[in-house]
Every structure is written in structure tokens, then in C-alpha cells.
C-alpha positions as CSV (number, residue, x, y, z in Angstrom):
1,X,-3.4,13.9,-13.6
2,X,-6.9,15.1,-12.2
3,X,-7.6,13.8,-8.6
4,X,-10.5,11.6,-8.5
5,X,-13.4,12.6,-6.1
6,X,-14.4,9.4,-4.9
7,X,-15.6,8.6,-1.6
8,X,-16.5,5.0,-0.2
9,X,-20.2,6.7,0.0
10,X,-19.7,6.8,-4.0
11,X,-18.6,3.6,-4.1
12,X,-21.5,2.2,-2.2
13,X,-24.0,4.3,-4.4
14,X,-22.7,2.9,-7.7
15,X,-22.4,-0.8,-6.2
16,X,-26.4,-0.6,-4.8
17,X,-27.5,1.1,-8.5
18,X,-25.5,-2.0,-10.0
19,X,-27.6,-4.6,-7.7
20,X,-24.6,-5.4,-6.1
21,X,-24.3,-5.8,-1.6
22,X,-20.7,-5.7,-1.3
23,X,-19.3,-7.9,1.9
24,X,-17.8,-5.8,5.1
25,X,-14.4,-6.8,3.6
26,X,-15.2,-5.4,0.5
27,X,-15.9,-2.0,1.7
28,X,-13.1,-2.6,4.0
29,X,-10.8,-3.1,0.7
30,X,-12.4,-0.2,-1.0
31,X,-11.5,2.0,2.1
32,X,-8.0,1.0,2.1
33,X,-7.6,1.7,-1.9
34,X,-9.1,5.0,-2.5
35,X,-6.7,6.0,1.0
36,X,-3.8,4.7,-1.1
37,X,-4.9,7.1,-4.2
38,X,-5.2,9.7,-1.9
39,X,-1.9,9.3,-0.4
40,X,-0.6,9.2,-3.8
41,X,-2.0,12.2,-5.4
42,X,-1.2,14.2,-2.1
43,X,2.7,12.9,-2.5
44,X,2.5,13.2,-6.5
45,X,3.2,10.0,-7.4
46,X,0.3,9.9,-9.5
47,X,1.5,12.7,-11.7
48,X,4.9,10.1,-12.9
49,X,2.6,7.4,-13.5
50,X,0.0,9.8,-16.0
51,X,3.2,10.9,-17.2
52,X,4.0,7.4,-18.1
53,X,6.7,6.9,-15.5
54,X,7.4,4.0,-13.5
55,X,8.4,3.8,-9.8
56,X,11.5,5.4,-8.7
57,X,12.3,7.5,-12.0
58,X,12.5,11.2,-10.8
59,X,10.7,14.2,-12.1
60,X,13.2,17.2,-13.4
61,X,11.9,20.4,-12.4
């Protein structure tokens, strides 16, 4: 699975080219998510789930 570039500067574009102010919390939320992809594709969890795998089945190398 490719690794999303997204920063919460990207986020913020798109949401003010949509008309949309998002709250403090929002942006907080955001943060916290694309932090968790991160995490994710830096551990490779995301590869099992584009493989279609679900949590906790291992990979065979």
C-alpha cells in the first residue's frame, strides 16, 4: 500500500477550498489520525490491511 503524503497543512487547504472552518478540536482530531496512519505505515500494519488482512493475522515472509 502507497503511504499517503498528507499533512494537517493539507488537510486545512482542502477544508478552506471546500468553504469549510474546521473547530480547534477538529484539527486536533485530524492531527491525531493522520499520526495514527503514520504509525501504521512506519510499523506495516497498513500493508495486512491493503492485503486484505485483519488484525492480528501474520504476514509469511
Amino acid at each position: 500500500m502507497k503511504r499517503p503524503e498528507v499533512t494537517i497543512e493539507d488537510f486545512k487547504k482542502q477544508a478552506a477550498k471546500e468553504g469549510w472552518n474546521p473547530t480547534p478540536q477538529t484539527l486536533e482530531l485530524v492531527g491525531y489520525l493522520i499520526d495514527a496512519m503514520e504509525r501504521a505505515y512506519t510499523r506495516g500494519y497498513a500493508n495486512g490491511l491493503a492485503d486484505g488482512r485483519t488484525e492480528g493475522q501474520e504476514v509469511m515472509k
